[in-house]
One Martini backbone bead per residue (centre of mass of N, CA, C, O) as a GRO file, in nm:
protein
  236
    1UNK     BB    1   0.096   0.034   0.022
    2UNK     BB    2   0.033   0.393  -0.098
    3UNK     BB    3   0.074   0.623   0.125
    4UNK     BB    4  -0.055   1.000   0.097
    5UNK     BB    5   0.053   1.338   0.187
    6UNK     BB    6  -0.092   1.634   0.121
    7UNK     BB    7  -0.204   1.985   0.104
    8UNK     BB    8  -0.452   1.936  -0.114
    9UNK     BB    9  -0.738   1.920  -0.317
   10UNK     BB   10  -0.564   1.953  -0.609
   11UNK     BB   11  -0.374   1.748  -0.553
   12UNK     BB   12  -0.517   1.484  -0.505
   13UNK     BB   13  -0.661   1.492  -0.746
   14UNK     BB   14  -0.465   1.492  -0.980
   15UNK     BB   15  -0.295   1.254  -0.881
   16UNK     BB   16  -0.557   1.043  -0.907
   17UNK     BB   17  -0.593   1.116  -1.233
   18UNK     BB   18  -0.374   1.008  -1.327
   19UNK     BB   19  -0.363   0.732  -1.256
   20UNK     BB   20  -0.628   0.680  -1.442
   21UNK     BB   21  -0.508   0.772  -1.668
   22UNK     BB   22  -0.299   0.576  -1.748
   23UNK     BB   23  -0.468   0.332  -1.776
   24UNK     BB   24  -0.607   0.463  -2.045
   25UNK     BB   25  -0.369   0.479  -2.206
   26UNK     BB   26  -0.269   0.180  -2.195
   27UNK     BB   27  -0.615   0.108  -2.208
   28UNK     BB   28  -0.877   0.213  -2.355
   29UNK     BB   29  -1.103  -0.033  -2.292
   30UNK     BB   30  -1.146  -0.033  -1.986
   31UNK     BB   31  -1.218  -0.063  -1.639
   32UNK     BB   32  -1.408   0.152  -1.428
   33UNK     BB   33  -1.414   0.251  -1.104
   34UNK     BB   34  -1.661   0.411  -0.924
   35UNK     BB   35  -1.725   0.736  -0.703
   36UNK     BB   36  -1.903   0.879  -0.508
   37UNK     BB   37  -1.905   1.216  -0.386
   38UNK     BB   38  -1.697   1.451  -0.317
   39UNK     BB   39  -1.362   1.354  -0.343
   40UNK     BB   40  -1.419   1.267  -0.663
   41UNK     BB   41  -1.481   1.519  -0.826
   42UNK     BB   42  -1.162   1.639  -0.886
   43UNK     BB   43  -1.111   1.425  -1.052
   44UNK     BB   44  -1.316   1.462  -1.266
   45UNK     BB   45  -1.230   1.705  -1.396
   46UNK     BB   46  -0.980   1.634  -1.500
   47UNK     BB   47  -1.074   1.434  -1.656
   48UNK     BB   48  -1.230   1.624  -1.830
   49UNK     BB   49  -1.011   1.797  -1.903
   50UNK     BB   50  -0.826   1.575  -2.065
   51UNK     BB   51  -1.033   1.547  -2.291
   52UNK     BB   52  -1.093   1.809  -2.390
   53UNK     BB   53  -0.752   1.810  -2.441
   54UNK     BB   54  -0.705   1.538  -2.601
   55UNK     BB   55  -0.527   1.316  -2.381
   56UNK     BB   56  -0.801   1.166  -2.391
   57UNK     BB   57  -1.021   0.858  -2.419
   58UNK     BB   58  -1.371   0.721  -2.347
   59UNK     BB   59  -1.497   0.559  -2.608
   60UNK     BB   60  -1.398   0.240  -2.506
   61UNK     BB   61  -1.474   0.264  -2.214
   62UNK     BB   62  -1.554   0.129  -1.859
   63UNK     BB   63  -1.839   0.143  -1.612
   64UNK     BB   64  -1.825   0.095  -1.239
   65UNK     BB   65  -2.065   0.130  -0.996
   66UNK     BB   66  -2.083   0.076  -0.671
   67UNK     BB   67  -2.364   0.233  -0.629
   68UNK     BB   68  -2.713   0.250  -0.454
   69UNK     BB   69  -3.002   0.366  -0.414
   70UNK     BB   70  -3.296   0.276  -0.255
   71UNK     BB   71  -3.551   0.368  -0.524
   72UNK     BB   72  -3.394   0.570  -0.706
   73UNK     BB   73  -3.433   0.685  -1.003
   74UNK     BB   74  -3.216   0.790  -1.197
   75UNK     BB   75  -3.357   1.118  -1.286
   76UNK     BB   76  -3.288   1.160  -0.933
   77UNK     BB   77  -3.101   1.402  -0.826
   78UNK     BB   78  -2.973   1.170  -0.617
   79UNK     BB   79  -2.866   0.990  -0.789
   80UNK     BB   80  -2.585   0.841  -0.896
   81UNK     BB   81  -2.627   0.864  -1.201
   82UNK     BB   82  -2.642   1.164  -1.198
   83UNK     BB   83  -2.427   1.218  -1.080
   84UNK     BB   84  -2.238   1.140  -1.275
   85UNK     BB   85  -2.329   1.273  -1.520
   86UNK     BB   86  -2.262   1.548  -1.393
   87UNK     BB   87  -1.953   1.483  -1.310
   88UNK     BB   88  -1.870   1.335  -1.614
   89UNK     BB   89  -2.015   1.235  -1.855
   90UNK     BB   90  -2.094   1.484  -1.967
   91UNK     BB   91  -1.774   1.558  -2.032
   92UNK     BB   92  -1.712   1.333  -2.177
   93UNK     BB   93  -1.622   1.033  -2.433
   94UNK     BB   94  -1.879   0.820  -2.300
   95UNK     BB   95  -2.046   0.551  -2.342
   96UNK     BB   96  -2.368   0.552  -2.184
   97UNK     BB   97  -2.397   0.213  -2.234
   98UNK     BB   98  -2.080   0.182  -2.063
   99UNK     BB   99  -2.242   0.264  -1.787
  100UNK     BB  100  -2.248   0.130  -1.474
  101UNK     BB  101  -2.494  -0.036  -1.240
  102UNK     BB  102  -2.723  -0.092  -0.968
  103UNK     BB  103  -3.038  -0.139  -0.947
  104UNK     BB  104  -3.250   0.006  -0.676
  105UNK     BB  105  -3.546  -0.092  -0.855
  106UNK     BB  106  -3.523  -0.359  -0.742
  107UNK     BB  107  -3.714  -0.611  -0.647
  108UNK     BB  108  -3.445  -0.846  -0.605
  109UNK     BB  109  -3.151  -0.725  -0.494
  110UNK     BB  110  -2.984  -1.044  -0.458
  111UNK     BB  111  -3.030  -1.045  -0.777
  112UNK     BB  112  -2.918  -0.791  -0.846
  113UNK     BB  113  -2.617  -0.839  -0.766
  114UNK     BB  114  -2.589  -1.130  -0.906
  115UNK     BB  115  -2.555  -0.939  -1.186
  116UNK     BB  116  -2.350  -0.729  -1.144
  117UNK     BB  117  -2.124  -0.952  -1.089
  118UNK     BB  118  -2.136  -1.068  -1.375
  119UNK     BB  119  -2.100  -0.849  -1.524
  120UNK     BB  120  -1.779  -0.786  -1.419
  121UNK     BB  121  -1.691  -1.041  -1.546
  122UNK     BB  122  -1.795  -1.011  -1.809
  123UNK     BB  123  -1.532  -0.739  -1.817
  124UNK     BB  124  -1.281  -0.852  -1.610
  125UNK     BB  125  -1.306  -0.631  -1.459
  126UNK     BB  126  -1.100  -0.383  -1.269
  127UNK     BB  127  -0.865  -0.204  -1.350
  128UNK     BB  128  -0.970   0.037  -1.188
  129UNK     BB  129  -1.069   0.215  -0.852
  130UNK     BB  130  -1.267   0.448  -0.721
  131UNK     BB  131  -1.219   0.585  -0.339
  132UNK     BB  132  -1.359   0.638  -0.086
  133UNK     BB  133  -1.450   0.732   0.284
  134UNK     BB  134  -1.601   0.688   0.549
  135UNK     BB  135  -1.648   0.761   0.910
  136UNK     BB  136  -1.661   0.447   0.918
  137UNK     BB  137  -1.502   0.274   0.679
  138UNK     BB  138  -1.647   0.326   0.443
  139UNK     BB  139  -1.703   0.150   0.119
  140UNK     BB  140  -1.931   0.222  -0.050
  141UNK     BB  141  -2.173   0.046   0.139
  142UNK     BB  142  -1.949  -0.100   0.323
  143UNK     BB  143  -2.022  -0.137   0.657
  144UNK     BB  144  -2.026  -0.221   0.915
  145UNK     BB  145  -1.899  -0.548   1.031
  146UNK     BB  146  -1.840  -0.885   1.127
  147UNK     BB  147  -1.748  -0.887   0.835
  148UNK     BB  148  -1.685  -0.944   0.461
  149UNK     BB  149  -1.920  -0.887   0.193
  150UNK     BB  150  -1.837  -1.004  -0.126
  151UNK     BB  151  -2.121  -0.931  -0.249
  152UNK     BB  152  -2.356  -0.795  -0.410
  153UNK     BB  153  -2.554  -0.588  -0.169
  154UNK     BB  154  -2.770  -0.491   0.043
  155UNK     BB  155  -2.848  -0.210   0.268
  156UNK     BB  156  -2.809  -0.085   0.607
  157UNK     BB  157  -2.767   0.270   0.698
  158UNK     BB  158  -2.602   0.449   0.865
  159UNK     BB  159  -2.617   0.697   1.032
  160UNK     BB  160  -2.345   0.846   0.950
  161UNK     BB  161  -2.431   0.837   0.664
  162UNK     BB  162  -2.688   1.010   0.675
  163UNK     BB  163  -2.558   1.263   0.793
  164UNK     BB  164  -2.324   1.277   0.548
  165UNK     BB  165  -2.572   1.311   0.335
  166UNK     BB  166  -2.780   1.505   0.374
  167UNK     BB  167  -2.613   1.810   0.224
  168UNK     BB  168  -2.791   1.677  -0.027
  169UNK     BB  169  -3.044   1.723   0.142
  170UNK     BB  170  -3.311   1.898   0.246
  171UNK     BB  171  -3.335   1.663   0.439
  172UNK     BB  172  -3.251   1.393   0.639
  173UNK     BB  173  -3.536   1.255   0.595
  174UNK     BB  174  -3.459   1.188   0.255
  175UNK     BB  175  -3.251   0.974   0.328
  176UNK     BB  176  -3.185   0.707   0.245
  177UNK     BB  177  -3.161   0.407   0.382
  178UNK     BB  178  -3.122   0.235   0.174
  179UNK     BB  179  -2.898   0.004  -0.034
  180UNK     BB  180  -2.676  -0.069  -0.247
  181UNK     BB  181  -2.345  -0.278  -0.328
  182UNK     BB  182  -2.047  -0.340  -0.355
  183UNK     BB  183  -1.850  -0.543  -0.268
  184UNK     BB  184  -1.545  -0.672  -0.170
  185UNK     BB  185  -1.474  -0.862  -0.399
  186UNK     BB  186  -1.447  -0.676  -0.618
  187UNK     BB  187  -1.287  -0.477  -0.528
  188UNK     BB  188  -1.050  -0.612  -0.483
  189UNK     BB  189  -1.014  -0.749  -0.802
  190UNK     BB  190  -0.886  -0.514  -0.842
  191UNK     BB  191  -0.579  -0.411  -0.997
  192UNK     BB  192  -0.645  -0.092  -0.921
  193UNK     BB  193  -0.635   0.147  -0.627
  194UNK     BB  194  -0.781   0.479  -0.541
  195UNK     BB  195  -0.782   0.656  -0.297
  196UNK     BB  196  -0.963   0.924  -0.171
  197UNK     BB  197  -0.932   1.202   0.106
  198UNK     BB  198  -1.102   1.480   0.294
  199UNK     BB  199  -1.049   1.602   0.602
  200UNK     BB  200  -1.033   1.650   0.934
  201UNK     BB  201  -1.275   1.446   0.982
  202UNK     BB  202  -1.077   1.167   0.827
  203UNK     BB  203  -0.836   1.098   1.020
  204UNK     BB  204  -0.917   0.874   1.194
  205UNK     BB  205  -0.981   0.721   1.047
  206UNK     BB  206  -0.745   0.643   0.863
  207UNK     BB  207  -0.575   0.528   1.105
  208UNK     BB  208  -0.752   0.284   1.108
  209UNK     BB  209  -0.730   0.176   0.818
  210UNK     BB  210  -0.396   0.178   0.771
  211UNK     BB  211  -0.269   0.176   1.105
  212UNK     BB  212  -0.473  -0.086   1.151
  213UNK     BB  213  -0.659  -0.352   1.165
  214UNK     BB  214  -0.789  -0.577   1.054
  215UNK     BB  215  -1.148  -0.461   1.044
  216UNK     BB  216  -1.535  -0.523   0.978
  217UNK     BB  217  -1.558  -0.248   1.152
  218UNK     BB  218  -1.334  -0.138   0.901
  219UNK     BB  219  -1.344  -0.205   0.589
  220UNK     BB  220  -1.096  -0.041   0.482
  221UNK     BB  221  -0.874  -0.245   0.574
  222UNK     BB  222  -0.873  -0.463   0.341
  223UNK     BB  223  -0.650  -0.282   0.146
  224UNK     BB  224  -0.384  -0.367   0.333
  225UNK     BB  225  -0.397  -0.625   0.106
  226UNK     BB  226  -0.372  -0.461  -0.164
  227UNK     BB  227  -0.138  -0.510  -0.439
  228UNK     BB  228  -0.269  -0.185  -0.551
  229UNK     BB  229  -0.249   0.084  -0.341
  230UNK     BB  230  -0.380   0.398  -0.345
  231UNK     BB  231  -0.361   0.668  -0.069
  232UNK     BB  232  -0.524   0.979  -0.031
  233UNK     BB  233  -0.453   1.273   0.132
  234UNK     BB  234  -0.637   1.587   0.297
  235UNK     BB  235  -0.707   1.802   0.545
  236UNK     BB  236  -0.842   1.996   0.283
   0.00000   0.00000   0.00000
């Protein structure tokens, strides 16, 4: 694992779009891993920057999001879905039918969940994933628990996680309790992983997940097993 500390949230940003944009440019046809939040914005831009300026192209890419809330069709202003339209595909020349999601407004989340790893594998897995960290140490919205739960599945979110995302909407009551998530198993599965955190907010998660026990009530921790990832972190 390769853990560093920059100075701001444009070095974050930057550095984190490198490491994705060079996957890109040495696989065209690539598959990555997205991630939704705050954290990942900035990664976005850049890469939409680079696309722009023609150093990038990502016309045969394809691409797998981490979750979906459950209940929110494509369309909400708060889906997952919306969110990457709105800060990531629609700025760049990627094929918005190689864009894959979990659909959290499956009748049965579980046979969703198997239907979307499935997917993952039907296109090789993931060449790069891009995460980020919640304040209790979930990478998708795969939450504390007794386990590692290794397979696309459906979740009850923590409190933590609703008022984390309260910010998104109009009140705390509006903030979906359920959602689906990729498991731990294909996270783990890509081939290269980079994490981004900002926030003084996420300090003590950070040292707990990466410099403390591997343990499935901070899920983030078992990335320090994990052949080939960068964890970017920024106070600011």
């Amino acid at each position: 694992m390769k853990y560093v500390t920059v100075k701001s949230y444009e070095e974050l940003s930057k550095m984190a779009a490198d490491i994705v944009a060079d996957v890109v440019a040495a696989k065209p046809d690539c598959v990555i891993g997205l991630a939704t939040g705050s954290s990942p914005v900035g990664l976005y831009n850049c890469l939409a920057d680079y696309c722009k300026s023609g150093k990038l192209d990502f016309s045969k890419v394809k691409s797998v999001n981490l979750d979906e809330y459950e209940g929110l069709p494509n369309d909400n202003e708060q889906s997952y879905r919306y969110f990457m339209n709105e800060n990531l595909f629609s700025k760049i020349n990627i094929d918005i039918n190689n864009t894959h999601f979990p659909d959290g407004c499956a009748e049965d989340l579980v046979a969703e969940g198997k239907k979307y790893d499935e997917l993952i594998e039907s296109l090789g897995g993931t060449d790069v994933q891009v995460l980020g960290i919640g304040v209790d140490g979930h990478i998708g919205f795969n939450e504390p628990d007794d386990v590692f739960t290794l397979e696309t599945h459906p979740v009850v979110l923590d409190e933590s996680t609703i008022e984390a995302n309260a910010r998104f909407f109009e009140s705390i009551d509006d903030v979906p309790r359920h959602a689906i998530t990729m498991g731990i198993g294909a996270i783990m599965a890509a081939k290269k992983i980079v994490l981004v955190a900002n926030g003084a907010n996420k300090k003590e998660i950070m040292e707990k997940a990466f410099f403390g026990p591997i343990d499935p009530k901070v899920q983030a921790s078992i990335l320090q097993v994990h052949p080939d990832v960068t964890v970017i972190y920024s106070e600011v």
